[in-house]
N, C-alpha and C positions, 0 to 999 in steps of 0.2 A: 325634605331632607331624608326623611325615612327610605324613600323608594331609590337616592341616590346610596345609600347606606349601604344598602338590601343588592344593586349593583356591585357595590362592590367586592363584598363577599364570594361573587361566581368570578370577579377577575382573578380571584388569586387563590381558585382552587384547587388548579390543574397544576402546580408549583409540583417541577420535576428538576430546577437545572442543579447543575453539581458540577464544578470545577474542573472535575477529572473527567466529564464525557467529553468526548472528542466533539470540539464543532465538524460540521461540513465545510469542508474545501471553499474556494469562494465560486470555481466551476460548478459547487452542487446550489450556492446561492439564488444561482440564472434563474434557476427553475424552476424555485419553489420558495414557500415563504421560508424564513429561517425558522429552524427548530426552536429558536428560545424568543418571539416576537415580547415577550413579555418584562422583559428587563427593563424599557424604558416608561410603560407604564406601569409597571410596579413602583417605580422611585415616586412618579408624578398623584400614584392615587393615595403612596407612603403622605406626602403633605398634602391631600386635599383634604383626607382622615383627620391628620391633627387638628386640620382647620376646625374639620365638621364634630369633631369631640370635643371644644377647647370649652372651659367653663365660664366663658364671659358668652358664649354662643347661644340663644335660646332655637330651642327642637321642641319640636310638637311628634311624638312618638306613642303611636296608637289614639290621635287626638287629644292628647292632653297637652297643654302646655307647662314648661317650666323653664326657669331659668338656672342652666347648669346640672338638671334633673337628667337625669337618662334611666329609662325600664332597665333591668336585669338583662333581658336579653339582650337589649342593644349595648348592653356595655359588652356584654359577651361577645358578641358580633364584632364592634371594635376594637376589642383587643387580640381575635384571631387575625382579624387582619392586618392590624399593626406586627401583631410577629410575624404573620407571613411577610411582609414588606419588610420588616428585618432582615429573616432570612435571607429573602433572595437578593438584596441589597449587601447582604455579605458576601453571598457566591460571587458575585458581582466583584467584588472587593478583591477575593481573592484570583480571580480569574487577572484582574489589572496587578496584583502584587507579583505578576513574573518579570514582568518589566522595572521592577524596581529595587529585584534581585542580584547579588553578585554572582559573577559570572559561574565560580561554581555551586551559588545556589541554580543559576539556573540549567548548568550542566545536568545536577539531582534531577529537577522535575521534567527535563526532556527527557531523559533515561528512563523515568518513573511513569511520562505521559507517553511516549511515543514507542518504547522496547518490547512492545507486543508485535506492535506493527511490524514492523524491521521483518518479523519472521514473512510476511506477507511477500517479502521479493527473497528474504536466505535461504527459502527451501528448496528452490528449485534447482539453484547454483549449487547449493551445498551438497545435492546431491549428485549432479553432473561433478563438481570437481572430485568427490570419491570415486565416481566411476573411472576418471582421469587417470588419477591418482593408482586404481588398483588396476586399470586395462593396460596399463603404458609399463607397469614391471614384466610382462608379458610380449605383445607384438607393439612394433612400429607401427605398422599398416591398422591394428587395427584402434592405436592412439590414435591416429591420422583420421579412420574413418569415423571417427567421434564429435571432429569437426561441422559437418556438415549437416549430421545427426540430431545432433543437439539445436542444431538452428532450425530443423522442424520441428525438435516437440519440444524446446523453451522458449524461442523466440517468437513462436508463434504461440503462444500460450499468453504471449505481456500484449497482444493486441486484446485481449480479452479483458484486459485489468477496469475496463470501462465496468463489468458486473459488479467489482468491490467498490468503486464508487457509487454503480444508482444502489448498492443494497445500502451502502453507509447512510447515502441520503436519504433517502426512502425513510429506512427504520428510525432513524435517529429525529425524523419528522413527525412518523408515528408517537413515536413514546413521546414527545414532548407533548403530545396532546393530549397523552395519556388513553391512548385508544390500542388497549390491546387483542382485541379483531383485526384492524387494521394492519398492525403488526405482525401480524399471522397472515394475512393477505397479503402484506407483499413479500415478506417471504417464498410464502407459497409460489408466486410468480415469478421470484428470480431465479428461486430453484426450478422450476419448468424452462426458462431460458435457462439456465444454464445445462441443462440437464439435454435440450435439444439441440445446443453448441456443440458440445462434446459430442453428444452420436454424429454430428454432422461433420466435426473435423476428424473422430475415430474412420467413417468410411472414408474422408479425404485421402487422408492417411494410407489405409489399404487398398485406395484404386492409384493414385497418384504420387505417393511415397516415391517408390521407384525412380516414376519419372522426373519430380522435383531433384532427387539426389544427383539423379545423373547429368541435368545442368548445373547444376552446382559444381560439381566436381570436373567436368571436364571428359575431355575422351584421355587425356595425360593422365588423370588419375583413374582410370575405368578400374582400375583395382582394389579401391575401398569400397566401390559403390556397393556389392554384395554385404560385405561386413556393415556398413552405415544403415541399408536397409533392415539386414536383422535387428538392430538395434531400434528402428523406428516403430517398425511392424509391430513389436514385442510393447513398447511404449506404450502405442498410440490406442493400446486397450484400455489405459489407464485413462483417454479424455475427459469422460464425464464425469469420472470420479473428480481429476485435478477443478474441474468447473464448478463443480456442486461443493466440491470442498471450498473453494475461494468465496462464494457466497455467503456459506455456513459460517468461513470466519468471519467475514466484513460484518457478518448480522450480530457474534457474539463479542466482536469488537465494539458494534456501534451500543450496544447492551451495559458495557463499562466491563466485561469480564476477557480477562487477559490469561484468566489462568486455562482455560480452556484451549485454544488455540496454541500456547507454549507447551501444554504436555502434547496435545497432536503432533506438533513438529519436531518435540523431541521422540515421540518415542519412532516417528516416521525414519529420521536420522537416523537412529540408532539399527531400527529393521536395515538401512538401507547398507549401513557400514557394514553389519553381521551377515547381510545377503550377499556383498561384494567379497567376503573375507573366504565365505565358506563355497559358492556358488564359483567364482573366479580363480581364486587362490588352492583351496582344497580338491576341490570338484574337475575343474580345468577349462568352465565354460566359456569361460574369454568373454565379450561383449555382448554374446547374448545372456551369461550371467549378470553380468552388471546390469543388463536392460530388466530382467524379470526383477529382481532386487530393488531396482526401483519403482518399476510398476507397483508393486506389492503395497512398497512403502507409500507408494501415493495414494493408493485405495484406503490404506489403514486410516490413514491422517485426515480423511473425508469422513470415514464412517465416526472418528472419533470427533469429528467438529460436528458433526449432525446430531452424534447424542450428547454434546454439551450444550445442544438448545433444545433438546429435547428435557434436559434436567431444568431447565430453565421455565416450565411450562408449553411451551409450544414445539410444535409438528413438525418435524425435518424432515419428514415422509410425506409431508401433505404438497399436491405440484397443483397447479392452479394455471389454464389457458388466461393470457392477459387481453383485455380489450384491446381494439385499436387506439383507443385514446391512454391508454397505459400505458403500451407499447412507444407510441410517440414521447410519452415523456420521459420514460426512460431513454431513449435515444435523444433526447433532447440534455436529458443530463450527462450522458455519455463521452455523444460527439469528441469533446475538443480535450480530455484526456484521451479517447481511440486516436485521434489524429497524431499525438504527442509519441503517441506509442509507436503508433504504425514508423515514425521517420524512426526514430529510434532504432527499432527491429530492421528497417530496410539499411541502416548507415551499418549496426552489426552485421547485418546478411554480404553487404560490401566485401565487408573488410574479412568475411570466410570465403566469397567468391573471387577473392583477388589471391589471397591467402593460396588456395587450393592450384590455383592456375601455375603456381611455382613451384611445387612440387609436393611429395609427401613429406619429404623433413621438414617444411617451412611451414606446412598443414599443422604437423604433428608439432611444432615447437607454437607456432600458436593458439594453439589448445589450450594447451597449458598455460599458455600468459593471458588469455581471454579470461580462461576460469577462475585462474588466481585473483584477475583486475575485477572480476563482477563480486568476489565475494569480500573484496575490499572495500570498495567500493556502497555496499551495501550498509556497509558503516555509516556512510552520511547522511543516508535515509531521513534518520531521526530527525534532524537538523531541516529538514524540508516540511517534515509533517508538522514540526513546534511549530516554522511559521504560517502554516496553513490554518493552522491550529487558534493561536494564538493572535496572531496580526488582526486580523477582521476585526477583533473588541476595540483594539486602540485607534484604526484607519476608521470605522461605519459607527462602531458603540456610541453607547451613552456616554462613553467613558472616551470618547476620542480624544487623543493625546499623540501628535505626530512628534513630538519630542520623545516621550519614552516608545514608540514604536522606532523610530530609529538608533534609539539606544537598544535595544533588543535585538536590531538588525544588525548593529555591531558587533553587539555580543556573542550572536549566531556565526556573525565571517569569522570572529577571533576564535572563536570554538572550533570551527569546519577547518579554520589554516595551520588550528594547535593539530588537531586531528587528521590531518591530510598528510602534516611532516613525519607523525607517527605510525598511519598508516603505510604512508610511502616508503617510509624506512623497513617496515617489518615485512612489508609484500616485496617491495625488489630482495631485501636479505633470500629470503626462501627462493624463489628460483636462481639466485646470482650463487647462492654457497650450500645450497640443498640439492640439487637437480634430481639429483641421484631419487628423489619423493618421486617423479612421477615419469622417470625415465631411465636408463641405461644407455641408451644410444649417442654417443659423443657425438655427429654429426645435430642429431635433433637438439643439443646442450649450446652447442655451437651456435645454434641458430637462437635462441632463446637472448644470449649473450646479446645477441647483436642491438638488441630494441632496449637493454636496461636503461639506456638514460631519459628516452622519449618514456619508457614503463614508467619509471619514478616521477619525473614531471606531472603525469596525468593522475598518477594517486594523491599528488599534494595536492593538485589544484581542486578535486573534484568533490570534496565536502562542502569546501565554501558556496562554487559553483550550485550547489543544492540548495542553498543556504538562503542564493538570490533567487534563484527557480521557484521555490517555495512562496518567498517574499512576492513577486509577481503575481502568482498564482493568487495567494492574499487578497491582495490588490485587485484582482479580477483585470487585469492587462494581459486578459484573452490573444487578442491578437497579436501583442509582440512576440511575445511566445511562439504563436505560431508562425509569425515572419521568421522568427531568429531559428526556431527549428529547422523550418523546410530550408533558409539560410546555409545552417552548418551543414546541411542534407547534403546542398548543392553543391558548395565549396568543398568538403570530404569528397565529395563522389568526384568530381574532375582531380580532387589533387593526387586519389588511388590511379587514377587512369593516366594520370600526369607519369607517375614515380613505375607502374609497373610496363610501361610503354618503354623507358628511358633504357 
């Protein structure tokens, strides 16, 4: 019994988990152990302890025998490990008490677990829609040529979101085992990927910019093309930075620190508004102000998420070549959010290259309802990440419980469809009795007018719709996902080609 004792103390040394750290997605599950394998023999070696302590028990420790007797140390022994078995049996506890909260308790702790994240997809919209917002008081042509603009350097940006998953996975794998080398090594690695992404889409960027735009756009609109590419050009210096920064945060996300990544993107915002204000407005640079303005802001927001992990102990400067066998699994973690993305990115690319084929008012009033719908939209974020988050304990745990995981998936639709009416009501409000924000031009207002009621529809409905995505995801029901994706892919893309043919 002694040397089963003496086991047990190394089981429950490495006691890291904490309620508030974000699990891995159930895509990062595939591919790796899970960060917290420990929960279910914590409870089980919790009672083999009481068994092995109880005082009708006799132990022979250090060769002696007694009955009910235990040396000092091993009472010491047992009762660290019986707290640790507390402990973690608490976290544990707590992790299953969101499911057993009312709804606006559990509105609190998605807000309180997941409003970090959020900024992980608001930055980049939030700052496309000031560029909107401040180019469009200005020229038509070049609100219009913002359209196509922004679909190379934001949409192609979310097929990358695969780096914030494998750093999520990765680190959050590390630290539970409590290996802080390991932690620093992959780091290191995803910064060197991403750091080689970016140089690779920055020359994209400046050999082929150009020529991407100008299918985009058409030989009807060849009169943006110029204005879109200064916008790109100017951009697409900021690649490695936006790359390097996304990694930075995913890694001080996956670390439990949130405050780090919020000052980044605020003070990013903020650059980016004061760049547009003074740059566009005072200055008169038109869209290629708005474009350095944000480049800027995007470099800021990287260099400050790099040294909020450098405050944290470790090297945001340190880039590390990854083996081949790394290299694999991070693409093995990746895959099937890149795939999610890619349809994603290609159904928006759609709907700018159809968009564009109709004119420049039609370009330029879609702008503005794209930008408006992403930054709404972004709202329901949260509500995907809780059940990415949270679902897996009650679906795989110890604690498996498909009654209150479907009570929590109620409470998630009831939440996404409270929030979808609210959302939908304040995002149509703004372009329907505001226009005048990111436009002057009554033809382009005109055109805006025309999509309010399909706008409003798709704001309510798409919180919830997150809400089940999430849920899925959970679930590790991989594949319907990606059936349902390339799905809507297919169905959208014939029914554009359907409507702009007609």
């Amino acid at each position: 019994m002694q040397s089963q004792c003496k086991t047990l103390t190394f089981t429950f040394s490495p006691i890291s988990s904490n309620h508030k750290l974000p699990f891995p997605s159930p895509i990062n599950l595939r591919a790796c152990k899970p960060p917290f394998p420990s929960f279910r023999s914590s409870v089980k070696s919790h009672k083999f302890i009481r068994n092995c302590s109880s005082p009708n028990q006799e132990l022979v420790v250090d060769g002696v025998n007694g009955n009910g007797s235990i040396s000092r140390d091993t009472e010491e022994v047992t009762e660290l490990v019986q707290e640790a078995a507390e402990v973690e049996v608490e976290e544990v506890k707590k992790i299953d008490d969101l499911a057993d909260q009312s709804i606006w308790g559990q509105m609190k702790e998605i807000v309180m677990f997941t409003g970090p994240a959020a900024g992980l997809w608001i930055c980049g919209p939030l700052m496309s829609l000031i560029d909107t917002a401040v180019i469009g008081q200005g020229s038509s042509v070049e609100l219009a040529a913002l359209g196509p603009a922004t679909v190379v350097c934001d949409y192609l940006s979310y097929t990358f979101m695969f780096l914030s998953v494998a750093t999520s996975n990765l680190v959050a794998t590390s630290l539970a085992r409590g290996d802080k080398d390991e932690v620093q090594h992959q780091i290191s690695i995803l910064l060197f990927i991403g750091l080689a992404c970016g140089v690779v889409m920055m020359a994209f960027t400046r050999l082929f910019g150009s020529g991407v735009l100008a299918a985009f756009t058409g030989a009807k609109n060849a009169e943006i093309v110029p204005a879109a590419n200064t916008y790109v050009q100017i951009r697409g210096l900021a690649w490695p930075a936006v790359l390097i920064g996304w990694v930075a945060q995913s890694a001080s996300l996956g670390m439990k620190d949130s405050w780090g990544p919020l000052k980044a993107l605020a003070v990013a915002s903020a650059i980016n508004g004061a760049g547009d204000l003074v740059l566009c407005t005072f200055l008169g640079y038109g869209i290629a102000g708005a474009a350095w303005a944000t480049m800027v802001s995007q470099v800021v927001a990287a260099y400050m998420m790099m040294d909020a992990l450098n405050k944290k102990g470790y090297n945001a400067f340190s880039l590390c070549v990854p083996s081949p066998s790394e290299l694999f699994t991070i693409i093995g973690l990746a895959a099937p959010v890149f795939m999610t993305m890619m349809s994603k990115v290609l159904f928006y690319s759609l709907l700018v290259y159809f968009a564009t084929s109709m004119g420049t008012s039609v370009i330029a009033a879609h702008q503005v309802m794209l930008q408006t719908y992403n930054i709404c939209t972004i709202l329901g974020e949260p509500l995907s990440q809780t059940a990415q988050s949270f679902m897996p304990e009650l679906l795989f745990g110890i604690n498996r419980n498909l009654p209150k995981a479907r009570m929590l998936l109620k409470s998630l639709v009831i939440i996404g469809a409270t929030l979808g009416i609210v959302v939908g009501t304040i995002g149509t409000a703004i372009p329907w009795l505001f226009p005048t924000i990111f436009t002057h031009d009554k033809v382009v207002t005109l055109e805006m007018h025309k999509v309010i009621i399909p706008y409003f529809l798709a704001l309510s409905i798409t919180p919830s719709t997150l809400s089940l995505e999430g849920t899925l995801l959970a679930g590790r029901d991989l594949r319907y996902i990606s059936l349902s994706t390339a799905g809507c892919l297919a169905v959208a893309g014939l029914l554009l080609m359907v409507i702009t043919h007609s």
